[in-house]
C-alpha positions as CSV (number, residue, x, y, z in Angstrom):
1,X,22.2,-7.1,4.2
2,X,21.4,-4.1,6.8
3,X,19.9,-2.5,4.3
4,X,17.6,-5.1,2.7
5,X,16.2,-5.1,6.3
6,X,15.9,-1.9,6.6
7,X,13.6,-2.3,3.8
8,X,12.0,-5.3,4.7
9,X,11.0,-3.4,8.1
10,X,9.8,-0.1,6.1
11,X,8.0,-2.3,3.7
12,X,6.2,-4.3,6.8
13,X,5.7,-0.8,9.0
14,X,4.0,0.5,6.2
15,X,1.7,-2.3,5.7
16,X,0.6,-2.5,10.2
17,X,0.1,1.2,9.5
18,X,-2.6,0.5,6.5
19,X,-4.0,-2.3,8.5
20,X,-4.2,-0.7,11.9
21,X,-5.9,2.4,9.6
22,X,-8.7,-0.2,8.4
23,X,-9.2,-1.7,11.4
24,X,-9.9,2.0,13.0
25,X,-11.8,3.1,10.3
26,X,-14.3,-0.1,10.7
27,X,-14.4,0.7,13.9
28,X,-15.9,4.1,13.5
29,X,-18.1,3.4,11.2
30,X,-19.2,0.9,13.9
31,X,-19.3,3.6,16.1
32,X,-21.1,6.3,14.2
33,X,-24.2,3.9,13.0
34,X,-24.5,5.8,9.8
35,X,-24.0,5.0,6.0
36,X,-23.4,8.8,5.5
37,X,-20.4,8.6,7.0
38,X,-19.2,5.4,6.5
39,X,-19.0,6.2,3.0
40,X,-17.2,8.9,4.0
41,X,-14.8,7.0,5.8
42,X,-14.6,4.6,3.2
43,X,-13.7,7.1,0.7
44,X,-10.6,8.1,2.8
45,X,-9.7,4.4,2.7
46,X,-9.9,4.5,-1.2
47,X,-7.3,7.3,-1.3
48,X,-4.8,5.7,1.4
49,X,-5.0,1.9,0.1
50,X,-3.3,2.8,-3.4
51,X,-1.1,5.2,-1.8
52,X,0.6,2.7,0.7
53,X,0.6,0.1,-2.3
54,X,2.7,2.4,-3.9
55,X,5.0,3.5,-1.2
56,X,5.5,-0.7,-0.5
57,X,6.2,-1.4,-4.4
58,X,8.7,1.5,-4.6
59,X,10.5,0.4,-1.6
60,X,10.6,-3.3,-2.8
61,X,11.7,-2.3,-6.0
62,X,14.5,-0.3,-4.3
63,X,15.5,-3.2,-2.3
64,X,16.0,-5.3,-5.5
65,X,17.5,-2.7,-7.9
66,X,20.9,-4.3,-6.6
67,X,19.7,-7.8,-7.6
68,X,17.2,-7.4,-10.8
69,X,18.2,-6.6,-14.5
70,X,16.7,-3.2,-15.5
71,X,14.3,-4.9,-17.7
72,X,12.9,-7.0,-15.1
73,X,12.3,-4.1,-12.6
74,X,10.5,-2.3,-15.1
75,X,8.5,-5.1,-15.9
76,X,7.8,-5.5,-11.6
77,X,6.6,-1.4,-12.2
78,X,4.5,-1.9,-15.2
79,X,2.6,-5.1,-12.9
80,X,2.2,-2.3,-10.2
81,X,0.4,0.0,-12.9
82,X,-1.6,-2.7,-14.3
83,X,-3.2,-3.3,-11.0
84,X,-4.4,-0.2,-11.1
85,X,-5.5,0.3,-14.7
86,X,-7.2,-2.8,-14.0
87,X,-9.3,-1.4,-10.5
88,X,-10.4,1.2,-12.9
């Protein structure tokens, strides 16, 4: 049980990090007034977005490889790759 909520908490950190990175990127772009470099900022928020969805769906499916047949698990991993063969 510790360590489902170990996971729980990593999964959750993970997710006020993204959001607290959004919420400060919006605010400079706020701040600097310019398209220029809120697509610049923007495009730093493409990279990270995926990259914590990963990191979140990798420690979920960590936290249930003790509770999930193999086949649904890989099932869980394909959904995660869909998602992004289908933002493509």
């Amino acid at each position: 049980m510790l360590t489902e909520l170990r996971i729980v908490l990593s999964m959750a950190l993970f997710r006020l990090i993204a959001g607290s990175i959004e919420i400060t990127a919006a605010l400079l772009m706020l701040k600097f007034g310019s398209v220029h470099t809120a697509m610049k900022i923007n495009a730093v928020l493409g990279m990270i977005g995926p990259t914590i969805l990963i990191i979140v769906s990798t420690l979920g499916l960590i936290g249930l490889s003790q509770q999930l047949p193999l086949y649904k698990m890989i099932l869980v991993g394909l959904g995660v790759l869909l998602i992004f063969a289908g933002t493509r």
